[in-house]
MIVOMAR-365170 format. One line per 2 residues: number of its first residue (from 1); their letters; for each residue x, y, z of N, C-alpha, C, O. Coordinates in Angstrom, 1 decimal. Atoms other than C-alpha are relative to their C-alpha. Example, Ala and Ser with C-alpha at 12.3 -4.5 7.8 and 13.67 -1.06 7.14 Angstrom:
// residues 2
1	AS	0.9/-1.2/0.0/12.3/-4.5/7.8/0.9/1.2/0.0/1.9/1.2/0.7 | -0.9/-1.1/0.0/13.7/-1.1/7.1/-0.8/1.1/0.8/-0.3/2.2/0.9 $
This chain:
// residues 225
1	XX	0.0/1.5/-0.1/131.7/127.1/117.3/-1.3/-0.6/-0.5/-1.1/-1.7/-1.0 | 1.0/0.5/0.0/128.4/126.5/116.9/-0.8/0.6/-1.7/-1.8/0.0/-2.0 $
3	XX	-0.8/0.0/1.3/128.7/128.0/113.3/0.1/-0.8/-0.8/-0.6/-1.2/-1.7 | -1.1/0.9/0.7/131.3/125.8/112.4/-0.6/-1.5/-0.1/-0.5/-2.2/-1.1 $
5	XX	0.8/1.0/0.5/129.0/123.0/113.5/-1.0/-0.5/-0.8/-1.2/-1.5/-1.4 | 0.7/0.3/1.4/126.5/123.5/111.5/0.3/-0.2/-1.3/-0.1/-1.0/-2.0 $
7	XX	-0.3/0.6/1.5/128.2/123.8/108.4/1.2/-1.0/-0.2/1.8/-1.0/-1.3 | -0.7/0.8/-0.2/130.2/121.0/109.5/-1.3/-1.3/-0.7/-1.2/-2.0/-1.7 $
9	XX	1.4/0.5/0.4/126.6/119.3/109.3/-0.2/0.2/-1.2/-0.6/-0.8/-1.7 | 1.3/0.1/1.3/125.2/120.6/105.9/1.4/-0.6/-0.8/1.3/-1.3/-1.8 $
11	XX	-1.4/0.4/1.0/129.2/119.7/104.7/-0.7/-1.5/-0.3/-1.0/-1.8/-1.5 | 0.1/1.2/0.1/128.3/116.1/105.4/-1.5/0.1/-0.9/-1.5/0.0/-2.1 $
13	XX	0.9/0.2/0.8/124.9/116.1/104.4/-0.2/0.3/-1.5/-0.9/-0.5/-2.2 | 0.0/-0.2/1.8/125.4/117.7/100.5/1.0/-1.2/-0.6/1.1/-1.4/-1.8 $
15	XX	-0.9/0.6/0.7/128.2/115.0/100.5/-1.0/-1.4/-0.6/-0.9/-2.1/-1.6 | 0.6/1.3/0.0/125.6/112.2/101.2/-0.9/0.5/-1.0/-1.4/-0.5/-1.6 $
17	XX	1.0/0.3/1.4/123.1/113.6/98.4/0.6/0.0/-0.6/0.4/-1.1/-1.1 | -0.5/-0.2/0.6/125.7/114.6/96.4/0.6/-1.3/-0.5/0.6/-1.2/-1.7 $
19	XX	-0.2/1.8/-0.2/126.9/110.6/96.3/-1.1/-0.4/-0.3/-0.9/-1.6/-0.7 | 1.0/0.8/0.1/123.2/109.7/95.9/-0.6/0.5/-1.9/-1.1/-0.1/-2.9 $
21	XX	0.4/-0.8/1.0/122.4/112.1/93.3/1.5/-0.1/-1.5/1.5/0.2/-2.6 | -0.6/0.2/1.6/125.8/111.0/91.1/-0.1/-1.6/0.0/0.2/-2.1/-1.1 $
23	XX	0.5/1.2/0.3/124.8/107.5/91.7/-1.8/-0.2/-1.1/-2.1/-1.1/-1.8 | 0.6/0.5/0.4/121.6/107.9/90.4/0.1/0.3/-1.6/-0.5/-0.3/-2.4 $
25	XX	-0.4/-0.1/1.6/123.2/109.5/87.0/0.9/-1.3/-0.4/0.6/-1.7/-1.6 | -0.4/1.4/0.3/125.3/106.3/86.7/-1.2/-1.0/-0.4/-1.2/-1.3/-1.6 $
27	XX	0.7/0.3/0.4/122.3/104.4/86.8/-1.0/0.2/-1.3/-1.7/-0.6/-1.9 | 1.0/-0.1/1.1/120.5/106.0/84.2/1.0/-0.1/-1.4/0.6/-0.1/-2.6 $
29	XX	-0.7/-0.2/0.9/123.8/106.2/82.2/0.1/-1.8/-0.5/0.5/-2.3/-1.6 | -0.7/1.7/0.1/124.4/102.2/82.4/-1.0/-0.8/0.5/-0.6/-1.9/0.9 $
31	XX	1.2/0.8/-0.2/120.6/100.9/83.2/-0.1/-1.3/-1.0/-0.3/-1.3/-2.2 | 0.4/1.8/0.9/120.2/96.9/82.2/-1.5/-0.1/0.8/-1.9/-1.2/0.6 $
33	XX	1.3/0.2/0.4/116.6/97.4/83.4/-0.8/1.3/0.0/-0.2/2.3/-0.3 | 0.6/-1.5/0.1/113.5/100.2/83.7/-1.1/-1.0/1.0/-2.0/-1.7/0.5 $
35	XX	1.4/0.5/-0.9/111.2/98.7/86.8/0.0/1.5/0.8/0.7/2.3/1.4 | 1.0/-1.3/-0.7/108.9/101.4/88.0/-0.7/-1.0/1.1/-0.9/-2.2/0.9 $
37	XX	0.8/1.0/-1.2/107.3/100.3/91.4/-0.8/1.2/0.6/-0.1/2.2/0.8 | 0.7/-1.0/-1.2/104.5/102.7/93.5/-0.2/-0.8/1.3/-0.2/-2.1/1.4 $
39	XX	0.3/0.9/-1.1/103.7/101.9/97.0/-0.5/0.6/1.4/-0.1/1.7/1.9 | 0.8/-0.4/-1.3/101.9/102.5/100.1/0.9/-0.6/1.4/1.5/-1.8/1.3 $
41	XX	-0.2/0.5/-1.0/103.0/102.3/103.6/-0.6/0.5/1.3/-1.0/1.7/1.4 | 0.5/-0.8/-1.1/102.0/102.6/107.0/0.6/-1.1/1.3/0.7/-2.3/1.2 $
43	XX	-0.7/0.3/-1.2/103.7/101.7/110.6/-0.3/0.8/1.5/-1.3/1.4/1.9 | -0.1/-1.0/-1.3/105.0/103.0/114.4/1.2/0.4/-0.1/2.1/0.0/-0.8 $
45	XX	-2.1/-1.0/0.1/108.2/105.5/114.9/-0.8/-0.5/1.7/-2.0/-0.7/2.0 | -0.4/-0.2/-1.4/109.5/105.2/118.8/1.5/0.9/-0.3/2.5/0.6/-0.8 $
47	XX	-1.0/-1.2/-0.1/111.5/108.8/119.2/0.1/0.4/1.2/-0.7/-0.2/2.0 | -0.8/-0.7/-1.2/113.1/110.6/121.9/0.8/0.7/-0.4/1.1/0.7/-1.6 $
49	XX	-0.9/-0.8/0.6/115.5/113.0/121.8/1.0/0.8/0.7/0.7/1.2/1.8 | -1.2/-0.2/-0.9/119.0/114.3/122.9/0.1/1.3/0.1/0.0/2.0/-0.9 $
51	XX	0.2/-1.6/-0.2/119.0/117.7/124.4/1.5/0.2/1.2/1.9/-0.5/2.2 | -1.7/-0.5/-1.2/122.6/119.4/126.3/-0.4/1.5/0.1/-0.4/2.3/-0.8 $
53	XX	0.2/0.9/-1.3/121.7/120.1/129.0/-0.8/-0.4/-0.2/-1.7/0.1/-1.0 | 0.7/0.9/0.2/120.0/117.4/129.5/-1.2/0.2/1.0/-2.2/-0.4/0.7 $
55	XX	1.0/-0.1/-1.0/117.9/118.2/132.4/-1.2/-0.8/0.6/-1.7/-0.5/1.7 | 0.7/1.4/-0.5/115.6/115.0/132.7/0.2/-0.9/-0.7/0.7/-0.7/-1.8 $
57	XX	-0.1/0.7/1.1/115.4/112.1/131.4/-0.9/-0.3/-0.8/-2.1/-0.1/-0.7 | 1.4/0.4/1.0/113.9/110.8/128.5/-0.7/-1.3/-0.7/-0.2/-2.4/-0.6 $
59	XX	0.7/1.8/-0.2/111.7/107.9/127.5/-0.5/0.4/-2.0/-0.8/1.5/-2.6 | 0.9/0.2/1.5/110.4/106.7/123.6/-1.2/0.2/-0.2/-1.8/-0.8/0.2 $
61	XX	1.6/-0.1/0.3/106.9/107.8/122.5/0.4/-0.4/-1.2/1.5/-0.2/-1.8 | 0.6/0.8/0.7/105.3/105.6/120.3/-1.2/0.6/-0.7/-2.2/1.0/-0.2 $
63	XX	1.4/-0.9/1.0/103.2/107.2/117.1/-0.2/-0.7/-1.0/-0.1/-2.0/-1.0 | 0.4/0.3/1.6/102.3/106.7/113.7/0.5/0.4/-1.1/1.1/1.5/-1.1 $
65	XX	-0.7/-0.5/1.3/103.4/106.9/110.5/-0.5/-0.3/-1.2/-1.2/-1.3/-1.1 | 0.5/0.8/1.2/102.5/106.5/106.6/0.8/1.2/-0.7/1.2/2.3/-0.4 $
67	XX	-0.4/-0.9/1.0/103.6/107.4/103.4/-0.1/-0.2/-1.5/-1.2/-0.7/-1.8 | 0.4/0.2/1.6/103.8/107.1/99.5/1.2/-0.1/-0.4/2.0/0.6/0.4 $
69	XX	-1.2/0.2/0.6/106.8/106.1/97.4/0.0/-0.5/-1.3/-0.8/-1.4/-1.6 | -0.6/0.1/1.2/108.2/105.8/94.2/1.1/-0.9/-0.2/2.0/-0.3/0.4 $
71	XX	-1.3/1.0/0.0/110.9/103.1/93.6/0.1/-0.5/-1.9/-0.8/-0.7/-2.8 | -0.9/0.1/1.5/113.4/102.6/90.2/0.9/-0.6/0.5/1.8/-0.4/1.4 $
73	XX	-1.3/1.0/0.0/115.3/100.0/89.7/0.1/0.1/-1.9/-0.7/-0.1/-2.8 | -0.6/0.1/0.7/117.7/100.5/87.2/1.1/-1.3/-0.5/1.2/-1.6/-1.7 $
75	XX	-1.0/1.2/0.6/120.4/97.6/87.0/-1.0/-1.3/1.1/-2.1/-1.0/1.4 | -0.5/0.8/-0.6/120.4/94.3/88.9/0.2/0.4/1.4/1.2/0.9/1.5 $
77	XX	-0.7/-0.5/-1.3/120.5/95.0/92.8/-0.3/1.6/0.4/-0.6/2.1/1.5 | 0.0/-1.7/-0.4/120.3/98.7/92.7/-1.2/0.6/-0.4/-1.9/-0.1/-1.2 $
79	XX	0.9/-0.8/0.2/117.8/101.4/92.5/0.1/1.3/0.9/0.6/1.3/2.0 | 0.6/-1.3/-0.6/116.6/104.9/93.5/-1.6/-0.3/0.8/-2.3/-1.0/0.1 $
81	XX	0.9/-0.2/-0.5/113.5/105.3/96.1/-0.2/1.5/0.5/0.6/2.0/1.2 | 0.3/-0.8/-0.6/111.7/108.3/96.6/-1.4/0.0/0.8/-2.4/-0.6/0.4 $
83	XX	1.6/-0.1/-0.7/108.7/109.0/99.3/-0.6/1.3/0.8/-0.1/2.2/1.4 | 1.0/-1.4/-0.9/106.5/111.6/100.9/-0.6/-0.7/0.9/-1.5/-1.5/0.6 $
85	XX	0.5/0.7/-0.9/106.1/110.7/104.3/-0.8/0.7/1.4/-0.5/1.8/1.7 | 0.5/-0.3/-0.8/104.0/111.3/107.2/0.0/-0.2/1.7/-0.9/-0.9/2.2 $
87	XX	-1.0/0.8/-0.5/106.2/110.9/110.2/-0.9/1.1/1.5/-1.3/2.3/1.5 | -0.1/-0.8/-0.9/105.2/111.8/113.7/0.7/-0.6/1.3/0.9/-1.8/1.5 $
89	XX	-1.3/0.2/-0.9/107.6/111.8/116.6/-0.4/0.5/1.2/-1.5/0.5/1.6 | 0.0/-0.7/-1.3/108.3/113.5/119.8/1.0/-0.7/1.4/2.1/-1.3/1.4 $
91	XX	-1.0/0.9/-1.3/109.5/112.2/123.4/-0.6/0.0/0.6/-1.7/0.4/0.2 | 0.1/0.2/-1.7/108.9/111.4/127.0/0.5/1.0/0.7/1.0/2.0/0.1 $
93	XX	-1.0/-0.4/-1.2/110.3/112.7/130.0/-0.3/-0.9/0.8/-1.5/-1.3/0.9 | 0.1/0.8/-1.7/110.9/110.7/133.4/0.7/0.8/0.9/1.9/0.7/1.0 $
95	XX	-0.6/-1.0/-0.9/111.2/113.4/136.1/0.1/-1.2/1.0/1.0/-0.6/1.5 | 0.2/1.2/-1.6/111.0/110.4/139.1/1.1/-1.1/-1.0/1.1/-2.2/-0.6 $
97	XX	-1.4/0.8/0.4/114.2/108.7/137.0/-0.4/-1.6/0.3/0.6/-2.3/0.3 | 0.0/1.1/0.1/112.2/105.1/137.4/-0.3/-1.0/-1.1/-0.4/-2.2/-1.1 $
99	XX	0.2/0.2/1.8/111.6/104.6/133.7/-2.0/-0.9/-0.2/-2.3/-1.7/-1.0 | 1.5/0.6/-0.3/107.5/103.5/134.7/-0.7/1.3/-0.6/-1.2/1.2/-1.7 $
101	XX	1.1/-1.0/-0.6/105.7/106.7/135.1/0.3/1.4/-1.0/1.1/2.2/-0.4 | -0.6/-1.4/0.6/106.3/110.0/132.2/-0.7/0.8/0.8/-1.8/0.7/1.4 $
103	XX	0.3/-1.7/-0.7/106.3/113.3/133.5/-0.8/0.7/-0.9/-1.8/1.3/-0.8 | 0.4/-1.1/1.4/105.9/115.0/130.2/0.1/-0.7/-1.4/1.0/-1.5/-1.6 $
105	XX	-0.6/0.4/1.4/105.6/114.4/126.5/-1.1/1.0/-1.3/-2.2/1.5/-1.4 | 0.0/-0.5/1.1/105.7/115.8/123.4/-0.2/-0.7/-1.4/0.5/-1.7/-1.7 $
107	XX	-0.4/0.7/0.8/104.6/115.1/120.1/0.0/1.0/-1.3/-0.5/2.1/-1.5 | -0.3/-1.3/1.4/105.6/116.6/116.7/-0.6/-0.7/-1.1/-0.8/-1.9/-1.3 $
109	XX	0.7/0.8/1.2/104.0/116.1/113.5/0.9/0.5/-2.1/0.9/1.6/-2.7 | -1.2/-1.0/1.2/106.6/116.5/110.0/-1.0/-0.7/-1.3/-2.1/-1.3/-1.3 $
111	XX	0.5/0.7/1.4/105.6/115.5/106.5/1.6/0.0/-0.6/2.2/1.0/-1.0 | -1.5/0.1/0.4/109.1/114.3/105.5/0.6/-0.5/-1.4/0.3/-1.7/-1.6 $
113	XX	-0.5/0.7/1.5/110.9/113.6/101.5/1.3/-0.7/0.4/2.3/-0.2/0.7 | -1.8/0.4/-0.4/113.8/111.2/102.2/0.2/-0.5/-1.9/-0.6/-0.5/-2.8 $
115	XX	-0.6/-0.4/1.6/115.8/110.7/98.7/1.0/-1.4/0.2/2.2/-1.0/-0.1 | -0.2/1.2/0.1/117.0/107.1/99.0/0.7/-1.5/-1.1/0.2/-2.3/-1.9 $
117	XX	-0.3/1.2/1.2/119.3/104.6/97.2/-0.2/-1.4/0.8/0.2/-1.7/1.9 | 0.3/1.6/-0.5/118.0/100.9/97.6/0.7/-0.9/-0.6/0.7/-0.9/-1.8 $
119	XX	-0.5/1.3/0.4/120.0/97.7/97.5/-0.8/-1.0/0.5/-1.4/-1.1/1.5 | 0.6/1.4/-0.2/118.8/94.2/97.1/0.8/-0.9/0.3/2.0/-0.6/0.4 $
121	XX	-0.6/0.8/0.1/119.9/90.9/97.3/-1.7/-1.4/0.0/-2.8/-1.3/0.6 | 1.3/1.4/-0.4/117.3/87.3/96.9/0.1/-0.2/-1.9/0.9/0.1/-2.8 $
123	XX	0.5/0.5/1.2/115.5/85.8/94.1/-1.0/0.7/-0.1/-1.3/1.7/0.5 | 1.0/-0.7/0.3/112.6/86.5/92.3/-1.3/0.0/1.0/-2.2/0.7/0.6 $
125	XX	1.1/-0.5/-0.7/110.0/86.2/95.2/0.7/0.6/1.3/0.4/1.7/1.7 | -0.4/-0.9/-1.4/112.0/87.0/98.4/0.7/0.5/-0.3/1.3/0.0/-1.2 $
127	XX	-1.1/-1.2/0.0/114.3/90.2/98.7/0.5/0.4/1.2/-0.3/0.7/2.0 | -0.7/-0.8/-1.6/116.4/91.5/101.9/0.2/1.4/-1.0/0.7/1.4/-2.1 $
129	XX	-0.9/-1.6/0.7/117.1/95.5/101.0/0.4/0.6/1.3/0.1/0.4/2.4 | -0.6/-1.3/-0.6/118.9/98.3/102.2/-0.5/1.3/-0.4/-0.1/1.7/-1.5 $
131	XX	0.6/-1.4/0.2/117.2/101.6/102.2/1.3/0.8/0.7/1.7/0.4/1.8 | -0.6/-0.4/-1.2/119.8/104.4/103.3/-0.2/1.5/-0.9/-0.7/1.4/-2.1 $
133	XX	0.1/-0.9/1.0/119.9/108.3/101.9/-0.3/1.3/1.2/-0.6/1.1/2.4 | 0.5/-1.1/-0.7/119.2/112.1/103.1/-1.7/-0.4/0.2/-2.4/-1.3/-0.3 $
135	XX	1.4/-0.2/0.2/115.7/113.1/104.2/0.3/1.4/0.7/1.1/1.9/1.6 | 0.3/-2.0/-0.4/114.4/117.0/104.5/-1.4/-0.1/0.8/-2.1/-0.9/0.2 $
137	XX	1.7/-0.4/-0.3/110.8/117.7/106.6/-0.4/1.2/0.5/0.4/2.2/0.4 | 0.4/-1.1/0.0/109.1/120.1/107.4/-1.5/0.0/1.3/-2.4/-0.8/0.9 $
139	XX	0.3/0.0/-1.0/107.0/120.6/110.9/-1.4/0.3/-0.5/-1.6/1.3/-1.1 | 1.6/-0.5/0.0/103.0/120.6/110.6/-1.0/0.2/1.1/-2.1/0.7/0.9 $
141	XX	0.8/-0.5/-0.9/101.8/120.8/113.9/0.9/-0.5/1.1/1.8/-1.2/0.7 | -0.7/0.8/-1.1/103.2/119.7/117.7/-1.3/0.2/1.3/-2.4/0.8/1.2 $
143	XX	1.0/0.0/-1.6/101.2/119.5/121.3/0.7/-0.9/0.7/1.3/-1.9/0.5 | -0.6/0.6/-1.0/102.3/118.8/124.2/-1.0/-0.6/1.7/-2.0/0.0/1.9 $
145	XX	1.0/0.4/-0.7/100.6/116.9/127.4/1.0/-0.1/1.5/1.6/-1.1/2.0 | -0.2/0.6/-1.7/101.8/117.2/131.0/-0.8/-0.9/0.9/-1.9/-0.5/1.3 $
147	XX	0.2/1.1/-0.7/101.2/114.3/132.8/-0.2/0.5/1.4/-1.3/0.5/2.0 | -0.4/-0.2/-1.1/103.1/115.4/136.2/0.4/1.3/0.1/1.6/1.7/-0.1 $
149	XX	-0.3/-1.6/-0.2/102.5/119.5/137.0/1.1/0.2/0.8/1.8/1.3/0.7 | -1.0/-0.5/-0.6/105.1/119.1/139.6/1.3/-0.1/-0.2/2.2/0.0/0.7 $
151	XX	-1.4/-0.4/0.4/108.1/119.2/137.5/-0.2/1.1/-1.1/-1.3/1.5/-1.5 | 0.1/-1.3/1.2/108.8/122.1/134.9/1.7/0.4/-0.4/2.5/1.1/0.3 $
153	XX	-1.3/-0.5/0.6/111.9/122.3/132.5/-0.3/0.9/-1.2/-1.4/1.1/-1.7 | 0.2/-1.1/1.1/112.8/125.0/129.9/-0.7/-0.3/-1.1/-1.4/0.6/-1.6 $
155	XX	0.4/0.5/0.8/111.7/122.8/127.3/-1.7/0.2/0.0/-2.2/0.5/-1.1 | 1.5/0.5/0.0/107.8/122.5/128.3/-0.6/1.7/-0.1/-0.3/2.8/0.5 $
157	XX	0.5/-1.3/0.5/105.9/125.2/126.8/0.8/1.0/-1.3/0.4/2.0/-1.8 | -0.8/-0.6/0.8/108.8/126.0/124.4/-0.3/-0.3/-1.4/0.0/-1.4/-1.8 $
159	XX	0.0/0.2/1.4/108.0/126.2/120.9/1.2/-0.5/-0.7/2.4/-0.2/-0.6 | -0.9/0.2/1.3/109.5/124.3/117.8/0.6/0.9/-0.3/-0.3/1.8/-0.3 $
161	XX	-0.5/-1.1/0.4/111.8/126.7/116.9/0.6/0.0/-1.6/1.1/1.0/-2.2 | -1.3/0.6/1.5/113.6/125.2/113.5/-1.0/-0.8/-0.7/-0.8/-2.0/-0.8 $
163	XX	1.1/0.7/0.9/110.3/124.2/111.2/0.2/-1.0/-0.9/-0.6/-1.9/-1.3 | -1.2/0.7/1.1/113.0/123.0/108.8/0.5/-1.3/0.5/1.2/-1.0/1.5 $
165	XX	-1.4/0.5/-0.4/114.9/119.8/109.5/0.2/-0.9/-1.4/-0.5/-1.1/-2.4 | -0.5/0.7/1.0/117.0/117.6/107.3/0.9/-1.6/1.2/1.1/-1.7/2.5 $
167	XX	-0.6/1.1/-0.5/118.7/114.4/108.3/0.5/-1.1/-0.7/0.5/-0.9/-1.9 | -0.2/1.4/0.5/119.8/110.7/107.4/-1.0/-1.3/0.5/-1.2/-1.4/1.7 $
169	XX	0.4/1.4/-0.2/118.1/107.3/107.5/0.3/-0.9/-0.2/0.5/-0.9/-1.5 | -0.2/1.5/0.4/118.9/103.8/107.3/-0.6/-1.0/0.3/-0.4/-1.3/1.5 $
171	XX	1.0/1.3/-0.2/116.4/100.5/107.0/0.2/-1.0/-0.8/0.5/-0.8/-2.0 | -0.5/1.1/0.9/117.0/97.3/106.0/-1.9/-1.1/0.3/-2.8/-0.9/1.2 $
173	XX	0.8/0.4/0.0/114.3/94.8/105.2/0.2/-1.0/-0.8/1.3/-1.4/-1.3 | -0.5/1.1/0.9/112.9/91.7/103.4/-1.6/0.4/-0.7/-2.4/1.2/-0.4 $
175	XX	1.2/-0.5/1.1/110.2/91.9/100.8/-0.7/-1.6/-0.5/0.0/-2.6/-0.6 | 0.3/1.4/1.0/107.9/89.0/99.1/-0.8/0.4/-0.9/-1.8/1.1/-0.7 $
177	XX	0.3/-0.2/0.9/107.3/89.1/95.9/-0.9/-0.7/-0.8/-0.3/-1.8/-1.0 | 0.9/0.6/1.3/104.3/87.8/93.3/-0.5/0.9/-0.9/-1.3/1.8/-0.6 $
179	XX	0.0/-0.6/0.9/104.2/88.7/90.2/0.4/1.6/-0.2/1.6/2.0/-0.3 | -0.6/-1.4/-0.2/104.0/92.4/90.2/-0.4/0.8/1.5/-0.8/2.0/1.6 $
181	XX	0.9/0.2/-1.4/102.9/92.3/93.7/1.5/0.0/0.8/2.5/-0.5/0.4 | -1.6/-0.3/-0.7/105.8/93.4/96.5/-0.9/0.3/1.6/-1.7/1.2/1.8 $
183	XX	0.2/-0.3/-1.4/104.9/93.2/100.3/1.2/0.2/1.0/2.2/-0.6/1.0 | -2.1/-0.4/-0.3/108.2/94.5/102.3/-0.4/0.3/1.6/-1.3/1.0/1.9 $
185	XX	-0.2/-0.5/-1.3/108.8/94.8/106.0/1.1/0.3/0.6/2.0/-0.5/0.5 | -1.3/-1.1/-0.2/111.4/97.3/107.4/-0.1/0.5/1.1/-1.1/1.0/1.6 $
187	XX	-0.2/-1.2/-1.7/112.8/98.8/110.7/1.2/1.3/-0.8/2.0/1.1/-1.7 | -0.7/-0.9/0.1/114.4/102.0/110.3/0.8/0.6/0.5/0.1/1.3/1.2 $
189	XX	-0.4/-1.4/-1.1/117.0/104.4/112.1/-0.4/1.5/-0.3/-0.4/1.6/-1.5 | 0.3/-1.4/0.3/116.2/107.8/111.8/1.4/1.2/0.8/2.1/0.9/1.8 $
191	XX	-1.2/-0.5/-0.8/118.9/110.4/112.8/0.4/1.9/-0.7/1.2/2.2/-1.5 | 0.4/-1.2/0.3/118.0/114.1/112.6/1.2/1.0/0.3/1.4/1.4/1.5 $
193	XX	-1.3/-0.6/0.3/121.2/116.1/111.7/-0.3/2.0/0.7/0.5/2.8/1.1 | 0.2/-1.2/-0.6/119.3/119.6/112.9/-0.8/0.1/0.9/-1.6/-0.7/1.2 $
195	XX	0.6/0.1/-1.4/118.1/120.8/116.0/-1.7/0.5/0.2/-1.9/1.3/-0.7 | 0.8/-0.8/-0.2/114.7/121.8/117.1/-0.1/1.2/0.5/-1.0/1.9/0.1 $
197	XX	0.3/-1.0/-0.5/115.2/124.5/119.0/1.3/1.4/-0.3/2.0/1.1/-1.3 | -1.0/-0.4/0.4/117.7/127.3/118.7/1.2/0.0/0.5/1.1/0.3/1.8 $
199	XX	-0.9/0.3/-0.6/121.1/126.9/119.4/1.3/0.6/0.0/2.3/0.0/0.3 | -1.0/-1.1/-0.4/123.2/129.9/119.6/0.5/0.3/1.4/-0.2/-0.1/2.4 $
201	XX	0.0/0.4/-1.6/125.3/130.5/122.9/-0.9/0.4/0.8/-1.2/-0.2/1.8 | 1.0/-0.5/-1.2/122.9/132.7/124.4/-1.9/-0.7/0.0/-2.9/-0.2/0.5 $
203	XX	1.2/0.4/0.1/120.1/130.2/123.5/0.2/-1.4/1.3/1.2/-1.7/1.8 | 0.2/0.8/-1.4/118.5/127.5/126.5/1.2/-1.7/-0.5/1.8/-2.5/0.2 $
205	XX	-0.4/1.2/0.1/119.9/124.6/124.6/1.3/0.2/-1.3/1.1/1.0/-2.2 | -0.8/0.3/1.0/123.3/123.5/122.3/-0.5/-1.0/-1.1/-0.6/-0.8/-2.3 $
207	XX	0.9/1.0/0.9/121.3/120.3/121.2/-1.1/-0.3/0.2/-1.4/-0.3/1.4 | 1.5/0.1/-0.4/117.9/119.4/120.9/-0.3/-0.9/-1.5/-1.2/-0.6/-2.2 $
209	XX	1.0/0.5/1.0/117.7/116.8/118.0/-0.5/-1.1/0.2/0.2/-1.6/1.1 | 0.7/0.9/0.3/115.5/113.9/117.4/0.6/-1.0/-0.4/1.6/-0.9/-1.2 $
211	XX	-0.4/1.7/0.7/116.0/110.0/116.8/-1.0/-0.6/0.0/-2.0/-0.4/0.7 | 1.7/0.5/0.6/113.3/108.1/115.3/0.8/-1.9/0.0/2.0/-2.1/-0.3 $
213	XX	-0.3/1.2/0.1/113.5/104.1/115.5/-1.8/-0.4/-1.0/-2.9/-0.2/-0.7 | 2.0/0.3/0.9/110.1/102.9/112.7/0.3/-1.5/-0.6/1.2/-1.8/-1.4 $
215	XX	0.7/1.2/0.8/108.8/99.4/111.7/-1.3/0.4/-0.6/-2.2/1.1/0.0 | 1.3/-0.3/0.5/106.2/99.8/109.1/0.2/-1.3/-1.4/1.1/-2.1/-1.7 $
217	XX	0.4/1.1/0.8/104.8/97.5/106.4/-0.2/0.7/-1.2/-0.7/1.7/-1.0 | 0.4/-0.7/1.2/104.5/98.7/102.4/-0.2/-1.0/-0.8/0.3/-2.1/-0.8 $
219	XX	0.5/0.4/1.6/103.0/97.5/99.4/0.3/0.6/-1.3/-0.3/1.5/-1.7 | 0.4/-0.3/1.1/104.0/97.9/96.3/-0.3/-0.4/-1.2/-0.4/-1.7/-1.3 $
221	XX	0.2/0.6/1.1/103.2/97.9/92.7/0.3/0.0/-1.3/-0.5/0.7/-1.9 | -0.5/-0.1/0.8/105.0/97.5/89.8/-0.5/0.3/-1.5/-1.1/-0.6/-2.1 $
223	XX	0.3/-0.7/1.1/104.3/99.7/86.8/0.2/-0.1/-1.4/-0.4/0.1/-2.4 | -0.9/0.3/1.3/106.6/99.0/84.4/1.2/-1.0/-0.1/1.7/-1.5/0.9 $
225	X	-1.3/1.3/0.0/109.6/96.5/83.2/0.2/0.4/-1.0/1.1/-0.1/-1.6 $
């Protein structure tokens, strides 16, 4: 069963590159423009994360984030975005169930590529977009901080187990534009399709993945037309 769900998982996932990756050959087959854009960004992610069994509850840690990106617009409306990001996450716990006080938390640190088709809509200085697409990362460090010694679940002390993850994202935003000048503000969902830990039957957990919520601010700057 657990198998079957995974490659139930990578099914969906190669469908969603595989859709992104023949959209962006359409684009380059039937491009009415060539804008090149680079850009900087930096924000907060609030993650937590769903684990069966669940064994306590859990609460949003609040981290940091930044990253680098690449954006092509090809037609009118549409485009490709790529970025290298620097995402860190983790959770809470609330052993005392009054949602004031963590027990425990964790935080993880990824360096993540998400692969992104962007839509627009506006004029030439304001924009609303749609960011949506896979993303892959890759685990660079984690630590963890007990708060409250007098709880202790299987989780605490338990290593990352799955270095790898892959997932989906979707963020919408508005952008202001001068000249070749682009300042954009965006919330994101984040929604991590693999588990951290391992999840075979004779393993502590079935699920253990991550959800990421991120506002962050970017700049970019337009290269070419």
């Amino acid at each position: 069963m657990k198998y079957l769900n995974y490659v139930d998982a990578m099914r969906k996932f190669g469908l969603i590159s595989l859709g992104l990756c023949l959209g962006t050959f359409v684009f380059a087959q039937y491009n009415t423009r060539n804008e090149w854009s680079v850009g900087l960004s930096a924000g907060a992610n609030a993650s937590t994360i769903t684990t069966v069994p669940k064994y306590v509850d859990k609460m949003l840690l609040i981290q940091p984030g930044a990253g680098v990106s690449i954006r092509y617009i090809s037609e009118d409306h549409f485009g490709i975005q790529l970025e290298c990001n620097y995402v860190a996450s983790g959770w809470r716990e609330d052993a005392e169930g009054n949602g004031l006080n963590p027990s425990y938390e964790r935080s993880i640190q990824f360096i993540e590529l998400p692969f992104l088709l962007h839509a627009y809509s506006g004029g030439t200085m304001a924009r609303y977009f749609l960011n949506i697409g896979p993303k892959i990362g890759y685990m660079i460090s984690e630590n963890e901080r007990v708060i409250n010694d007098g709880y202790s679940y299987l989780q605490h002390g338990k290593n990352v187990e799955k270095s790898f993850q892959y997932g989906v994202l979707a963020g919408l935003g508005v952008g202001l534009h001068v000249g070749k000048n682009a300042l954009n503000l965006e919330g994101r969902f984040h929604y991590h399709l693999s588990n951290l830990f391992n999840d075979a039957i004779q393993d502590d957990f079935s699920t253990s993945n991550l959800q990421v919520i991120s506002v962050h601010l970017s700049y970019f700057y337009q290269i070419s037309k």
